[in-house]
C-alpha positions in Angstrom: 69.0 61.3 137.0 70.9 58.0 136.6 74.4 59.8 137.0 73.4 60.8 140.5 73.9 56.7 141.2 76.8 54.8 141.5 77.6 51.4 141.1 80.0 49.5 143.2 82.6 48.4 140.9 82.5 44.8 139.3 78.8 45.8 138.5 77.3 46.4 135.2 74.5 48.7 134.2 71.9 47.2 132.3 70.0 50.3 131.5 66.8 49.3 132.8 66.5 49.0 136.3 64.5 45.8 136.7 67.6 44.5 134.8 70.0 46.1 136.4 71.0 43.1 138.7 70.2 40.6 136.6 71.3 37.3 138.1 73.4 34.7 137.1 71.7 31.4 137.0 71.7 29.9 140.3 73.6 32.4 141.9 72.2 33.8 145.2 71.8 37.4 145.9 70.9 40.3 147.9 70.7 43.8 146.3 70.9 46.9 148.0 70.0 50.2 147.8 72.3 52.2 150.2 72.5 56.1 151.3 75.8 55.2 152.8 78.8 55.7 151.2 82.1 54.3 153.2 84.7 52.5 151.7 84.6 50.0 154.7 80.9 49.1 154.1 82.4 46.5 151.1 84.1 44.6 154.0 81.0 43.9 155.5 79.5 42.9 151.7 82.6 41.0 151.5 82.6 39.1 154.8 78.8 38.4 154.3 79.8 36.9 151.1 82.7 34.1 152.5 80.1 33.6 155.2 76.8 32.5 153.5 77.9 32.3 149.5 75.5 35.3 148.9 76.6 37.8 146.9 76.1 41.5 147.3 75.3 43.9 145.5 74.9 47.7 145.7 73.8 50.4 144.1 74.2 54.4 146.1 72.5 57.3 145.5 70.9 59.6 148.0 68.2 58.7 150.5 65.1 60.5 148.8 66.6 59.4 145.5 66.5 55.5 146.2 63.2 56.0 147.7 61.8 57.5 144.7 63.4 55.2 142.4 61.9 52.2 144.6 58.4 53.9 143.8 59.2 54.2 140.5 60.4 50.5 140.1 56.9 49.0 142.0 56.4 45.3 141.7 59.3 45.2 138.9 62.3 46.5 141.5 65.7 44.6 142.2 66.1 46.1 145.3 65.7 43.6 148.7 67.5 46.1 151.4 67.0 50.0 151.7 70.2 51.1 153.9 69.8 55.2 155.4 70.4 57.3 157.6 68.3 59.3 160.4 65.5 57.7 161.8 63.5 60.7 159.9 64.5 59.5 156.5 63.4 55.7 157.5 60.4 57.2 158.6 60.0 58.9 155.1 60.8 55.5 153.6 58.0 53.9 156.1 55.9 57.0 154.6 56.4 56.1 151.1 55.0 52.6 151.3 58.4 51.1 149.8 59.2 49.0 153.2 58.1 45.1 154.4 57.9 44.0 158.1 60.5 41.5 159.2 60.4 38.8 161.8 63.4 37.8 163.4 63.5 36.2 166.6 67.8 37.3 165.3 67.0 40.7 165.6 64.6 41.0 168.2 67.8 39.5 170.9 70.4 41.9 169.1 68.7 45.0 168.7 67.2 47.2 171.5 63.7 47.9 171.4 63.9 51.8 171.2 66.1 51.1 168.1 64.1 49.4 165.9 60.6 50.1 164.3 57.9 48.8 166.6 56.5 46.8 163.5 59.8 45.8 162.0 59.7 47.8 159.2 63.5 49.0 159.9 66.0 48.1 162.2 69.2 50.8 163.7 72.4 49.3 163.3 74.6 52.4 164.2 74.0 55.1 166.7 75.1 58.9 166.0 75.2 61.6 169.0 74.2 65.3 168.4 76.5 67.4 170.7 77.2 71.0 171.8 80.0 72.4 171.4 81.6 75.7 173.0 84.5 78.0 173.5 85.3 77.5 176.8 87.1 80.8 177.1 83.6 82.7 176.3 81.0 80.2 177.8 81.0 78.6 181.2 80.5 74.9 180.6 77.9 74.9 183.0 75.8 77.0 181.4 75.0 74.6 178.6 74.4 71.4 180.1 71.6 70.8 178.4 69.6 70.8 174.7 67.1 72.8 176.7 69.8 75.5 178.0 70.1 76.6 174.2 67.6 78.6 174.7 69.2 80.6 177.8 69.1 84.4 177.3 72.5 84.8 178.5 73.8 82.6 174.8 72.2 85.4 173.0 74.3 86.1 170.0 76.5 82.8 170.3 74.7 80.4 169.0 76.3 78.4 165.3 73.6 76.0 164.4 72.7 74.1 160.5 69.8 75.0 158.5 66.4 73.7 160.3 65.9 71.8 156.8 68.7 69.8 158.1 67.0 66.0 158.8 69.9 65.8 161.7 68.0 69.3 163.2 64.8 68.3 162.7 65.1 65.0 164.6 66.1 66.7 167.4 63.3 69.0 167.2 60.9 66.2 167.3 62.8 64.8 170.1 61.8 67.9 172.6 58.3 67.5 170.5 58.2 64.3 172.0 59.6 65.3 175.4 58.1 69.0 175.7 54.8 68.6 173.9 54.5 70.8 170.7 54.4 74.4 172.7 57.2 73.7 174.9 59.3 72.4 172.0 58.2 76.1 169.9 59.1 78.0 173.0 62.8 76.5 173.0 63.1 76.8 169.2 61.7 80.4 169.2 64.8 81.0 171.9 67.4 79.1 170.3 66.4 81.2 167.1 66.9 84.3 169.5 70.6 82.9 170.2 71.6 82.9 166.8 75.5 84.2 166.1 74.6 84.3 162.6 72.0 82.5 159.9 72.0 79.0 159.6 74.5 78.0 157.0 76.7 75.1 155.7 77.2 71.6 157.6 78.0 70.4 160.7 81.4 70.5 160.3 81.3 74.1 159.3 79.6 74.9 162.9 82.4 73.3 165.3 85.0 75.3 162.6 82.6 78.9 163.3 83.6 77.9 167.3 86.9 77.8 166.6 86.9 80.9 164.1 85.4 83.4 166.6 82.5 83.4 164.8 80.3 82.0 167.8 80.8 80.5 171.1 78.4 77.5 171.0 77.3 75.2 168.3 75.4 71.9 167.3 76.8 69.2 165.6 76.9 65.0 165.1 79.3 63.7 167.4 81.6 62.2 164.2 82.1 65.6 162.0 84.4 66.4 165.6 86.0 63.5 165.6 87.0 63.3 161.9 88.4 67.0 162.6 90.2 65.6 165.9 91.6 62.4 164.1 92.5 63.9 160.6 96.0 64.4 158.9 95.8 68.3 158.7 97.1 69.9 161.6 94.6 72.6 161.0 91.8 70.3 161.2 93.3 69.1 164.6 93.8 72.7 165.6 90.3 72.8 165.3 88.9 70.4 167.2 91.6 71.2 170.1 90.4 74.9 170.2 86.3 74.0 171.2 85.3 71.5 173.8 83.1 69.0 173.6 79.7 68.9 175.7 77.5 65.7 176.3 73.9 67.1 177.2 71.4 66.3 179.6 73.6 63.6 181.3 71.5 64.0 184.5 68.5 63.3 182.9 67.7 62.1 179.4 71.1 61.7 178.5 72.4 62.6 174.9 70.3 62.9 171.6 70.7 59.8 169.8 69.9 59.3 166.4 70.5 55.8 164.0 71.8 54.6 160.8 69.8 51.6 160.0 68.1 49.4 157.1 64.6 47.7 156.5 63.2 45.3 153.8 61.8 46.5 150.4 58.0 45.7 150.3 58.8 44.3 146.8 62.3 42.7 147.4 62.9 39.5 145.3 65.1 37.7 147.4 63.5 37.7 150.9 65.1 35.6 152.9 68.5 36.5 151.9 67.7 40.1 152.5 66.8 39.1 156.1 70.0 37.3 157.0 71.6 39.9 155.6 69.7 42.1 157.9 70.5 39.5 160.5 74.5 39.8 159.6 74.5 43.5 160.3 73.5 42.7 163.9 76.4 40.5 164.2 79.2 41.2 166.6 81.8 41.5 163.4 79.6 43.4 161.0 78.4 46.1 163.7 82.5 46.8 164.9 82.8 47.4 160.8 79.4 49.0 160.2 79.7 51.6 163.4 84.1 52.3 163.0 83.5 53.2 159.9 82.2 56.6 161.0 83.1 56.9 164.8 79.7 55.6 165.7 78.5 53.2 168.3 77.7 50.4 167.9 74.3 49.0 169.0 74.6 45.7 170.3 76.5 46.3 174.0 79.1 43.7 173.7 80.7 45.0 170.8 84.3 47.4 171.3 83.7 51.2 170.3 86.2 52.9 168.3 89.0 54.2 171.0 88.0 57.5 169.8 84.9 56.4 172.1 86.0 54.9 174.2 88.1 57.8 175.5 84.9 59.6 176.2 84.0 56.8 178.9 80.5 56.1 179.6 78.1 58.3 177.9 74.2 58.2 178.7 72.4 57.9 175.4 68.6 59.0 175.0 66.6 55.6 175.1 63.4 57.1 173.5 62.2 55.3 171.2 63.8 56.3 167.6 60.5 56.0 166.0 59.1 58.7 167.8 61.5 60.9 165.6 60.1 60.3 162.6 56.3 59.9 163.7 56.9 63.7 164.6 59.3 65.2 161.9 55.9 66.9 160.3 55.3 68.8 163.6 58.9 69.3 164.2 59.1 71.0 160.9 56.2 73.3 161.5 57.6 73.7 164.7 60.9 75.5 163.4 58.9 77.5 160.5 56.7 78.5 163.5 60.0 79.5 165.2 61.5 81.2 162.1 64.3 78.5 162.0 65.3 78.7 158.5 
């Protein structure tokens, strides 16, 4: 439905979609179909604009909306840049046919290897942890020091974990798909089913609150619903977050789960070079300090300051498997949690 989009503001609808960005003559532009929604994300439009004279422009909807739109559009579509999140949801993108390769020596020197598509097709330009969380009154901290130790017999009954429809949930899955082979990966999602405090239900937020509430003693979310709970203006939400403690997994082996927000090229994008240095701009030092603070994420160029929320935590070992791997195996992660009767 077209009211599911929105518009940044300045920008008018056309009613047609190849019209919908209609340029002004001689004016350069990039259009941009973004999943994200922060209020920050126009500073980085903005600064890209004083930088290179190219103006931005955006139109939001949800990830499988713009990707269905972009089908719809073909050969006739304004849009040059397809901004997500979850390497699964660029991999659904990949799927879809909707998404270019790009060469850029740029990229290439800014971007690690295991966060970017090994053909270019889309490049990670945030990183997002998925942590554990427990009461430490009811669970010994060392008895979850790992994905894998979800499945323990002794967390039976404590476990608060999302809906297995959740893309966040079923990246992980393919992570120990990856790691465990398909049987191993069934065999700990069969046991973390067998932990369950309760059926899957609401967000991630909504998990490190059932923590907090009594309603469980462990739970699974994305590193930034905490701190958004730790940092916020209610005392309750900060009551919260001081009443669970935080667990980074498998920091003697693997390190922590690491998922992306990132962008790729439109197969059918009509302004390709400035949808490449645009691509290119998100890599920079200023645009990825803007692009990961926005949401407490990290940043994935190394020389670039974290948020202090971050930076508190110290040194944290990330996964380095390679994000792709996430979406090649989404379909057998998802069987793998049906399989499991993860609902």
């Amino acid at each position: 439905m077209l009211d599911s989009f929105k518009l940044r503001p300045g920008i008018r609808w056309f009613g047609l979609a190849a019209t919908m960005f209609a340029t002004v003559a001689g004016a350069e532009q990039v259009n941009l179909y973004s999943a994200r929604h922060y209020d920050v994300d126009q500073k980085i439009y903005d600064a890209f604009t004083e930088q290179t004279g190219i103006e931005v422009r955006v139109l939001e909807g949800s990830s499988d909306q713009l990707v269905q739109r972009i089908q719809r559009e073909g050969i006739a579509s304004p849009a040059d840049v397809l901004i997500t999140v979850d390497a699964g949801r660029l991999w659904r993108a990949e799927q879809a046919g909707v998404l270019q390769p790009v060469e850029s020596e740029v990229l290439d020197q800014r971007i690690p290897e295991h966060l970017r598509h090994p053909q270019g097709l889309w490049f990670g330009f945030s990183q997002r942890m998925r942590l554990i969380y427990i009461d430490p009154e009811n669970v010994d901290p060392e008895k979850v020091r790992t994905y894998e130790d979800l499945a323990r017999p002794e967390l039976e009954g404590k476990i608060c974990i999302r809906s297995s429809n959740n893309i966040y949930n079923q990246s992980l899955v393919a992570s120990m798909v990856e790691v465990h082979g398909v049987e191993g990966a069934e065999a700990w999602a069969e046991g973390l089913v067998d932990n369950l405090a309760r059926q899957p239900q609401g967000g991630d937020t909504d998990q490190i609150r059932g923590v907090a509430a009594g309603e469980c003693d462990v739970a699974v979310a994305n590193h930034y619903y905490y701190l958004r709970l730790a940092n916020s203006e209610d005392p309750d939400d900060r009551a919260v977050a001081e009443d669970v403690q935080v667990i980074f997994p498998n920091q003697d082996g693997r390190g922590v789960h690491v998922n992306i927000g990132g962008a790729g090229m439109v197969d059918n994008a009509p302004n390709r070079e400035n949808a490449v240095r645009f691509l290119e701009y998100l890599s920079s030092d200023s645009a990825q300090e803007l692009f990961a603070r926005a949401n407490y994420e990290y940043p994935v160029t190394e020389d670039v300051q974290r948020h202090e929320a971050l930076a508190e935590w110290g040194d944290v070992k990330l996964d380095e498997l390679g994000i792709d791997a996430l979406g090649r195996n989404n379909p057998e992660a998802v069987r793998v949690a049906d399989r499991a009767g993860w609902r």
